[in-house]
GURO-906389 format. One line per field, with one value per residue (C-alpha): residue number from 0; residue in one letter; z, y, x. Coordinates in pm, 1 decimal. Example, Ala and Ser with C-alpha at 12.3 -4.5 7.8 and 13.67 -1.06 7.14 Angstrom:
bami	c(0,1)
kefi	c(A,S)
z	c(780.0,714.0)
y	c(-450.0,-106.0)
x	c(1230.0,1367.0)
//
This chain:
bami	c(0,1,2,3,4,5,6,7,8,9,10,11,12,13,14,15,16,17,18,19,20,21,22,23,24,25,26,27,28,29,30,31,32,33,34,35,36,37,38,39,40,41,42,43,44,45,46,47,48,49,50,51,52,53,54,55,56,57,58,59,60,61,62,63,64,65,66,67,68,69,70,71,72,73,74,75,76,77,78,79,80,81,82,83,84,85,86,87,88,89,90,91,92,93,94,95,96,97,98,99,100,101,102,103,104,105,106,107,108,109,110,111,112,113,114,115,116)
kefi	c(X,X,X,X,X,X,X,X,X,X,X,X,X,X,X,X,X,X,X,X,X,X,X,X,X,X,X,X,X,X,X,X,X,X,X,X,X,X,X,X,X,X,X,X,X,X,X,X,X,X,X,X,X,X,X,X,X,X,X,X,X,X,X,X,X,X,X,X,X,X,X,X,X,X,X,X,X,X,X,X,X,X,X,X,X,X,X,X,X,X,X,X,X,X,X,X,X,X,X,X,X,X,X,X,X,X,X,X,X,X,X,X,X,X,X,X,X)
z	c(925.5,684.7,479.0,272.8,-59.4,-264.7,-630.2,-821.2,-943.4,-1300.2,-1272.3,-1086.7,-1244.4,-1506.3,-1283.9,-1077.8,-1337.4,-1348.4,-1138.2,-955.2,-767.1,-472.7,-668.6,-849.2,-631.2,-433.9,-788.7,-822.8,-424.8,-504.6,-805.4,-655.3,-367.9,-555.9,-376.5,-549.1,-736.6,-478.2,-534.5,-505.3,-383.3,-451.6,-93.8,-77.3,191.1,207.0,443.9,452.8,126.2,17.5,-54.3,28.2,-150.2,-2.6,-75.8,28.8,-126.5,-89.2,-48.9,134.7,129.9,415.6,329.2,414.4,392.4,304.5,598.3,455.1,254.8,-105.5,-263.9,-614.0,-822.1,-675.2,-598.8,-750.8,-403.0,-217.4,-432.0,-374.8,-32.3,18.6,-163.4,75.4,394.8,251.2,183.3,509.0,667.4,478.0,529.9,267.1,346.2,611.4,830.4,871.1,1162.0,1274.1,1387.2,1065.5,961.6,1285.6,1204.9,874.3,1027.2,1260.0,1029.3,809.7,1053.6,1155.5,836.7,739.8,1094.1,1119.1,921.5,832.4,791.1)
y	c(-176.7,-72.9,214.1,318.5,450.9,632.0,561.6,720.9,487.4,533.5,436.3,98.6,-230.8,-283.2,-417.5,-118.5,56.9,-121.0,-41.9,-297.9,-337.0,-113.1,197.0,218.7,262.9,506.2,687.7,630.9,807.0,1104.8,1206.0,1131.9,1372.0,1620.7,1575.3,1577.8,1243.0,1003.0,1003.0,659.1,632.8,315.0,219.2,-4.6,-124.3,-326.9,-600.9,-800.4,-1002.4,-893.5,-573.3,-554.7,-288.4,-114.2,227.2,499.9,706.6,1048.4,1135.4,1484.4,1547.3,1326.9,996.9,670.8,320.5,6.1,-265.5,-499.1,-499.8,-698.2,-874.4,-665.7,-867.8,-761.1,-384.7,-368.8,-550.1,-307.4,1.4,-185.3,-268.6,155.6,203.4,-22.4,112.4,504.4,358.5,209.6,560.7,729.2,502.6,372.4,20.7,-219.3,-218.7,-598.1,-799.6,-1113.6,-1381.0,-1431.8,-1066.9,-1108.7,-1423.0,-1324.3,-996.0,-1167.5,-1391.8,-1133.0,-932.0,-1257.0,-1273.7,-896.7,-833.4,-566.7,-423.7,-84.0,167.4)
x	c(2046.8,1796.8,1749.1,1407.9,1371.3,1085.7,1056.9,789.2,528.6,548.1,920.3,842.9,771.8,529.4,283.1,274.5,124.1,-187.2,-463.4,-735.9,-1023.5,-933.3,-713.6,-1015.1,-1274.5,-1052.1,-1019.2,-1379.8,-1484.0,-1238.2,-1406.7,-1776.6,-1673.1,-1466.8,-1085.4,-809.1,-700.0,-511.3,-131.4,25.3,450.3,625.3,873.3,1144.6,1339.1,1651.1,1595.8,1896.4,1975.8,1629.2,1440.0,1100.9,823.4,532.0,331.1,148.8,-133.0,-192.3,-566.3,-670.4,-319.4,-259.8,-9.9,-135.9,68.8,10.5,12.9,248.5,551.5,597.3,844.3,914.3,658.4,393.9,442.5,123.2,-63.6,84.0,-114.0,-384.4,-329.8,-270.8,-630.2,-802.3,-682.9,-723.2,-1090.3,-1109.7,-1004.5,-1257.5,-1557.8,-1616.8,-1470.0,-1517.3,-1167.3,-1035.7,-1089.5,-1078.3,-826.1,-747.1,-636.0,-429.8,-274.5,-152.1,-28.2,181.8,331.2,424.5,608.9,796.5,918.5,1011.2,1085.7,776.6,490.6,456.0,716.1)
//
């Protein structure tokens, strides 16, 4: 059985604390439009022998998750991963598609037994 955790981002790894591409832009829209800065949450989940790391960002006080979950290295793609979709939600980002997307979707749920939280 698994069982989730919140950290708080500033007490993940160090490359969770750098931003990229997609945080900033989010950063960027928020301050263009006036909202409140978008809050990012570091996840974990035990899976098995493992434990696997996603996020959510705050933006108009509503959460939103990543798609995927990370192995601890890169806790970072998974802030950035959080930025796109909350970018994607508020149009200002093309949403995936494609077999491609899908493929790699699937694939990833095969091997952390689901996406999402």
């Amino acid at each position: 059985m698994s069982s989730m955790s919140y950290a708080n981002p500033s007490a993940s790894s160090a490359s969770a604390g750098t931003s990229s591409a997609w945080q900033e832009r989010l950063q960027e829209h928020c301050r263009a439009t006036q909202m409140r800065p978008p809050v990012w949450n570091i996840v974990s989940d035990r899976r098995g022998g493992r434990t696997a790391w996603s996020s959510t960002v705050m933006v108009q006080g509503q959460y939103i998750p990543a798609r995927y979950w990370y192995d601890g290295q890169y806790v970072n793609n998974a802030k950035e991963d959080a930025a796109e979709v909350a970018l994607q939600k508020l149009g200002q980002a093309p949403a995936p598609s494609g077999p491609l997307q899908q493929q790699q979707q699937q694939q990833q749920q095969r091997y952390y037994g689901g996406a999402g939280n």
